[in-house]
N, CA, C and O of each residue as an XYZ file, in Angstrom:
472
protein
N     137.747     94.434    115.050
C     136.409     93.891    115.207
C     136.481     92.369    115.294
O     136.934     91.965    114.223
N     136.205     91.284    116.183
C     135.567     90.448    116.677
C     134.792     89.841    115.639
O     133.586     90.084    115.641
N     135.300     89.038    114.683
C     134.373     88.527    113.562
C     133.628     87.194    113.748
O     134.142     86.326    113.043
N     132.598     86.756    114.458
C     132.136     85.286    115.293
C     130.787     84.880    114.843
O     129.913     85.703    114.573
N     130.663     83.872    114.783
C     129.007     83.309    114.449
C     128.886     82.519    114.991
O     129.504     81.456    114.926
N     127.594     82.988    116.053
C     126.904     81.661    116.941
C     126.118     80.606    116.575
O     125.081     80.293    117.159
N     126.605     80.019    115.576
C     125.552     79.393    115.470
C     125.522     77.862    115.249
O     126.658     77.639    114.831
N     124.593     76.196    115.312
C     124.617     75.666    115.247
C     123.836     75.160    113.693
O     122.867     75.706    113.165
N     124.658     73.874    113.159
C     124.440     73.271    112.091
C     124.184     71.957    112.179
O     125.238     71.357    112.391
N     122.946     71.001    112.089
C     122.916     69.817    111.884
C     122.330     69.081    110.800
O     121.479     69.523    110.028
N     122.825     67.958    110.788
C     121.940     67.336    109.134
C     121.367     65.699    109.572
O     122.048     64.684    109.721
N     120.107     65.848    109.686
C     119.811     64.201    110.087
C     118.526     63.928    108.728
O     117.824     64.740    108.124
N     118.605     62.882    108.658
C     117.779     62.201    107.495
C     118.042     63.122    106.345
O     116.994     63.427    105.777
N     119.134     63.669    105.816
C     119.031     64.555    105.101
C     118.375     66.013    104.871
O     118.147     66.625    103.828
N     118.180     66.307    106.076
C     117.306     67.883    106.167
C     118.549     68.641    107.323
O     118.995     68.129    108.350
N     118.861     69.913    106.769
C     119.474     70.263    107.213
C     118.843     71.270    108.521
O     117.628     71.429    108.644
N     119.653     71.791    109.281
C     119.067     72.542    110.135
C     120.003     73.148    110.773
O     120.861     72.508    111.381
N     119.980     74.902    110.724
C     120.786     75.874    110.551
C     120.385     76.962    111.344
O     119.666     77.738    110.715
N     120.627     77.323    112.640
C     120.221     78.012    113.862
C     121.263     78.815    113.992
O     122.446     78.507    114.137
N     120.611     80.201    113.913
C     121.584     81.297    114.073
C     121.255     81.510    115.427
O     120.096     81.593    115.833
N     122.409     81.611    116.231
C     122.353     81.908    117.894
C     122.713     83.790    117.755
O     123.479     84.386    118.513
N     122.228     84.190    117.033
C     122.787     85.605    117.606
C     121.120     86.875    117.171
O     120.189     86.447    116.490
N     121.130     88.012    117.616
C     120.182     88.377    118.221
C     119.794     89.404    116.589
O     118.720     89.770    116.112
N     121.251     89.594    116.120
C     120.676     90.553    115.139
C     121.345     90.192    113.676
O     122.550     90.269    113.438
N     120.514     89.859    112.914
C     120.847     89.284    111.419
C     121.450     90.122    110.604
O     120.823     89.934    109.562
N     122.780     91.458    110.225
C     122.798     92.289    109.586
C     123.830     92.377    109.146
O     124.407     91.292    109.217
N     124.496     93.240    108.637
C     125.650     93.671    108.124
C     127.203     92.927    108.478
O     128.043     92.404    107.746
N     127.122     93.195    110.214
C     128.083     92.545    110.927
C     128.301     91.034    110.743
O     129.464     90.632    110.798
N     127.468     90.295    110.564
C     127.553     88.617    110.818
C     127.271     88.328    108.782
O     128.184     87.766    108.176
N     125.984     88.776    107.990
C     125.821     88.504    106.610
C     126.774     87.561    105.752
O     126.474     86.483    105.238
N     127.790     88.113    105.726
C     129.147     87.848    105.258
C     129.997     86.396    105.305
O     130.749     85.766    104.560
N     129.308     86.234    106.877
C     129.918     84.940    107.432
C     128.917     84.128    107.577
O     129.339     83.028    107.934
N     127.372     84.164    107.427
C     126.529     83.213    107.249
C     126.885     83.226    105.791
O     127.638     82.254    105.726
N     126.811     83.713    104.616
C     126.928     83.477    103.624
C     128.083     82.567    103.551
O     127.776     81.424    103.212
N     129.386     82.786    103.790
C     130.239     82.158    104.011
C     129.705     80.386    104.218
O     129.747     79.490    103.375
N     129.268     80.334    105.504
C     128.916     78.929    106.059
C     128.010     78.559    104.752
O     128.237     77.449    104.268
N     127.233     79.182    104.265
C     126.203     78.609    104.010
C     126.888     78.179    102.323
O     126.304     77.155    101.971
N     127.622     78.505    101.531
C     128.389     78.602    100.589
C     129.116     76.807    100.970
O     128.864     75.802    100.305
N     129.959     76.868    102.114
C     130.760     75.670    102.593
C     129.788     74.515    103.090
O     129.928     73.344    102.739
N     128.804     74.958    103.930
C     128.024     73.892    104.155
C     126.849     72.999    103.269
O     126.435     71.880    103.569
N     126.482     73.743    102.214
C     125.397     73.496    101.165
C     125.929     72.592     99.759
O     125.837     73.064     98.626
N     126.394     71.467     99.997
C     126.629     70.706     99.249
C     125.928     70.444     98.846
O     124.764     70.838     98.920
N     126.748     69.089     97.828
C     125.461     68.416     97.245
C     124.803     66.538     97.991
O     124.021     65.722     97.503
N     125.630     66.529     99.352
C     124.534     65.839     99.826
C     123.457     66.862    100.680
O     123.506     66.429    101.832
N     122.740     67.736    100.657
C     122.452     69.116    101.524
C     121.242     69.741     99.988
O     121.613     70.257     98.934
N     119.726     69.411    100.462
C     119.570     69.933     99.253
C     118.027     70.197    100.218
O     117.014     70.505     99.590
N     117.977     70.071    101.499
C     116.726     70.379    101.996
C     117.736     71.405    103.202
O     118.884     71.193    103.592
N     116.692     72.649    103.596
C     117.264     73.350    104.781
C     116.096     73.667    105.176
O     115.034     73.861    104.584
N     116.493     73.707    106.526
C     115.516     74.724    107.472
C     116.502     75.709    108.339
O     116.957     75.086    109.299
N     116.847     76.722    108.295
C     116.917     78.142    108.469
C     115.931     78.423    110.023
O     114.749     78.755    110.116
N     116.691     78.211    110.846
C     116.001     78.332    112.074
C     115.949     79.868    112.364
O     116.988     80.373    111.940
N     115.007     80.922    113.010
C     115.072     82.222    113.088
C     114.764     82.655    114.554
O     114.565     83.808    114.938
N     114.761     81.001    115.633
C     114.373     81.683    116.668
C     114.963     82.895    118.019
O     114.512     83.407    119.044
N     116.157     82.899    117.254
C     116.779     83.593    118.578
C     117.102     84.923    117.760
O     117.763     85.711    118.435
N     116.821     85.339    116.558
C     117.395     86.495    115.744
C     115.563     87.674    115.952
O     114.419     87.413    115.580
N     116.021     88.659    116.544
C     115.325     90.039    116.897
C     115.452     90.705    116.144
O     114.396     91.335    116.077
N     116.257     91.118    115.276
C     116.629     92.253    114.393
C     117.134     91.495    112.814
O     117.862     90.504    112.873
N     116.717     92.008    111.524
C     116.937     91.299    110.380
C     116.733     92.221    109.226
O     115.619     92.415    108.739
N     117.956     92.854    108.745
C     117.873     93.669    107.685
C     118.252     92.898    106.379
O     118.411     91.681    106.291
N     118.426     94.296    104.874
C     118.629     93.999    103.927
C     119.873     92.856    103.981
O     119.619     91.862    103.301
N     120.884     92.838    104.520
C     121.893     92.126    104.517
C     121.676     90.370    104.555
O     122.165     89.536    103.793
N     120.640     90.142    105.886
C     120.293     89.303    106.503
C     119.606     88.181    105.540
O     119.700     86.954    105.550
N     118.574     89.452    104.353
C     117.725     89.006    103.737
C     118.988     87.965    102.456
O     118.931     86.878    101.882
N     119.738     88.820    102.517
C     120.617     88.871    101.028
C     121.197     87.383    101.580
O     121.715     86.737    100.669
N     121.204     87.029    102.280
C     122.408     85.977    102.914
C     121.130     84.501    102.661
O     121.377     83.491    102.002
N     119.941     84.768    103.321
C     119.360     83.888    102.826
C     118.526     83.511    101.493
O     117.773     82.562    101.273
N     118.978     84.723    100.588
C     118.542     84.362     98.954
C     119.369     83.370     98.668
O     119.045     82.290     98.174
N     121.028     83.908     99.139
C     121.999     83.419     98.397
C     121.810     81.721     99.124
O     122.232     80.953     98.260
N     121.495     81.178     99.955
C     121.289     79.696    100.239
C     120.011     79.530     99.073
O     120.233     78.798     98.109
N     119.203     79.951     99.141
C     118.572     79.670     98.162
C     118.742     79.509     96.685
O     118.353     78.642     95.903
N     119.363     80.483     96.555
C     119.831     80.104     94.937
C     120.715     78.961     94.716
O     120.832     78.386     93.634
N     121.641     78.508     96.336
C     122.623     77.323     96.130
C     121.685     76.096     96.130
O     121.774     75.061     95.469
N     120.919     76.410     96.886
C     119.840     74.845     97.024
C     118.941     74.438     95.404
O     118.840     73.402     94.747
N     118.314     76.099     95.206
C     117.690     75.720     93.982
C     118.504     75.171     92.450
O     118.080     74.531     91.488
N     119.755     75.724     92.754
C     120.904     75.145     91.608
C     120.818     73.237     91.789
O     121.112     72.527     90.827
N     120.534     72.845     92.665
C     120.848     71.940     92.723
C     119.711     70.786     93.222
O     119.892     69.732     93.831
N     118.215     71.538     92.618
C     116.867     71.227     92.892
C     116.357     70.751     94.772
O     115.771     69.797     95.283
N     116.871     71.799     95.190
C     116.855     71.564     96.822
C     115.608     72.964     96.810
O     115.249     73.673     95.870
N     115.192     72.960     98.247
C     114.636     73.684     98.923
C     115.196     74.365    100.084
O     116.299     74.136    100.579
N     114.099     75.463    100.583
C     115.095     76.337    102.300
C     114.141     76.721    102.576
O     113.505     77.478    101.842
N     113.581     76.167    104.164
C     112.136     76.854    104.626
C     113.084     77.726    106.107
O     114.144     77.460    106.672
N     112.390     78.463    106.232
C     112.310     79.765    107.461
C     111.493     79.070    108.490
O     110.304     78.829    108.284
N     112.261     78.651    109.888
C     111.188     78.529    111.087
C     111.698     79.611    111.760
O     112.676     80.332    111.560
N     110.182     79.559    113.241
C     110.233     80.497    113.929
C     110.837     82.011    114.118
O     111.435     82.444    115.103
N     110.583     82.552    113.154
C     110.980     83.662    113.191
C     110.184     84.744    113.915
O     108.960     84.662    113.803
N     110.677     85.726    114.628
C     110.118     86.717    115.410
C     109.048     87.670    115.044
O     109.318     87.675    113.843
N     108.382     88.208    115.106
C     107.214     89.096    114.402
C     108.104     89.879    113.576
O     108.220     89.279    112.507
N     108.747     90.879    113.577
C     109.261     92.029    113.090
C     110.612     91.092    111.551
O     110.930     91.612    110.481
N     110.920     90.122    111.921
C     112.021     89.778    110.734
C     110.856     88.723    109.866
O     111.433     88.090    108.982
N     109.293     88.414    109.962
C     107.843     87.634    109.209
C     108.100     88.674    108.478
O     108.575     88.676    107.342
N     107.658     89.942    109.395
C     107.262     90.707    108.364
C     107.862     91.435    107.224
O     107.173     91.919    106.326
N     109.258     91.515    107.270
C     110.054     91.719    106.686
C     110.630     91.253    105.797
O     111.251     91.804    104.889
N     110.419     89.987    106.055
C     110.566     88.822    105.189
C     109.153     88.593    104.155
O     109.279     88.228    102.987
N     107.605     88.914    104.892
C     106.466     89.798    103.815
C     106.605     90.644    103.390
O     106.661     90.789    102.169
N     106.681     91.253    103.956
C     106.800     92.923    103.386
C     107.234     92.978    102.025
O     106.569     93.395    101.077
N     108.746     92.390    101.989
C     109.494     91.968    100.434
C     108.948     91.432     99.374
O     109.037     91.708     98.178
N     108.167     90.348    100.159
C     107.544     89.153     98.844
C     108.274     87.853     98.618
O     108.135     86.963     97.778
N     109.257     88.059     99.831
C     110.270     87.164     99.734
C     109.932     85.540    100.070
O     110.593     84.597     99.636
N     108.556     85.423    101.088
C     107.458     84.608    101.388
C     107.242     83.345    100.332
O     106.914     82.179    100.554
N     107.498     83.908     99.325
C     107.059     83.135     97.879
C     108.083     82.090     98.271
O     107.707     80.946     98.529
N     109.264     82.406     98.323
C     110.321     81.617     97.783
C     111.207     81.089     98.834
O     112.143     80.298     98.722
N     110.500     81.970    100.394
C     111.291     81.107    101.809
C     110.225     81.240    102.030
O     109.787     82.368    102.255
N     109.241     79.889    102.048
C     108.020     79.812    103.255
C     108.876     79.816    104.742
O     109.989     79.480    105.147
N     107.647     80.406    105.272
C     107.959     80.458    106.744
C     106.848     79.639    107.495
O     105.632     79.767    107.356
N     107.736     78.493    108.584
C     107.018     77.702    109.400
C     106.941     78.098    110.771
O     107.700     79.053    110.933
N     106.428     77.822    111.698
C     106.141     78.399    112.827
C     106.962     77.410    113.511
O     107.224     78.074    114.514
N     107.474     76.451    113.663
C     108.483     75.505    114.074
C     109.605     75.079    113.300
O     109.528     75.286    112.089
N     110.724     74.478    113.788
C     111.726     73.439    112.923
C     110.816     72.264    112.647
O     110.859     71.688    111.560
N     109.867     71.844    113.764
C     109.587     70.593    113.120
C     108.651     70.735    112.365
O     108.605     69.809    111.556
N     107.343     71.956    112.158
C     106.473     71.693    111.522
C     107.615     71.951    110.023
O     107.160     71.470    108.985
N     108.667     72.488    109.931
C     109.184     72.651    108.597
C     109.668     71.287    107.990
O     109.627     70.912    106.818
N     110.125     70.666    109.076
C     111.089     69.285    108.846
C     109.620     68.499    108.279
O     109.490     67.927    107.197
N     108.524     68.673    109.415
C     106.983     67.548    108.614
C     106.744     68.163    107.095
O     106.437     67.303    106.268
N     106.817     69.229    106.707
C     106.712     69.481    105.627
C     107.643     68.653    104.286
O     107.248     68.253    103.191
N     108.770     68.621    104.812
C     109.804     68.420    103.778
C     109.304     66.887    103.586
O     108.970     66.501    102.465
N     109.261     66.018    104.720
C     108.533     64.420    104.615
C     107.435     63.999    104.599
O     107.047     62.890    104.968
N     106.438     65.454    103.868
C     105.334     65.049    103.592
C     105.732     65.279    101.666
O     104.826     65.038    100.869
N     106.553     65.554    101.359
C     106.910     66.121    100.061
C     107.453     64.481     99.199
O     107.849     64.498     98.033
């Protein structure tokens, strides 16, 4: 098996921004976003935005991968907002209750205006 993650990582003014290029958030890839997100979440790294626009499909796994950034950010009094995510991985991400604790923005930037209105 082909173990790969599409995805792009940038950090400007201190807000990070974390774009998964691949179509389905699950089992197969989990492992290795956790991974990145473990290596990339330092402690200059304490704001994220979690980009969701190109991901169609988003199970338990998917979900599990972005607690675990969360619990690294909140260890270290950071935040992690959810943009653009697709109808079906909102709701899933409602459905849970998980909403509470990854707001979801309808853009990167309305997430990024959030963080510098804070």
């Amino acid at each position: 098996m082909n173990e790969s993650l599409n995805f792009e990582f940038n950090i400007n003014n201190g807000i990070a921004v974390f774009k998964l290029n691949e179509s389905r958030f699950d089992s197969t890839i989990a492992g290795l976003v956790k991974a990145e997100f473990t290596i990339s979440l330092s402690e200059e790294v304490n704001k994220l935005v979690v980009d969701m626009s190109e991901v169609e499909y988003c199970d338990s796994s998917g979900l599990s991968a972005l607690l675990l950034a969360f619990r690294i950010l909140q260890a270290d009094e950071g935040e992690i907002k959810i943009a653009s995510p697709k109808k079906s991985v909102r709701t899933l991400i409602e459905i849970s209750q998980l909403d509470k604790i990854l707001p979801i923005y309808d853009s990167v930037e309305e997430a990024i205006k959030e963080f510098n209105n804070n």
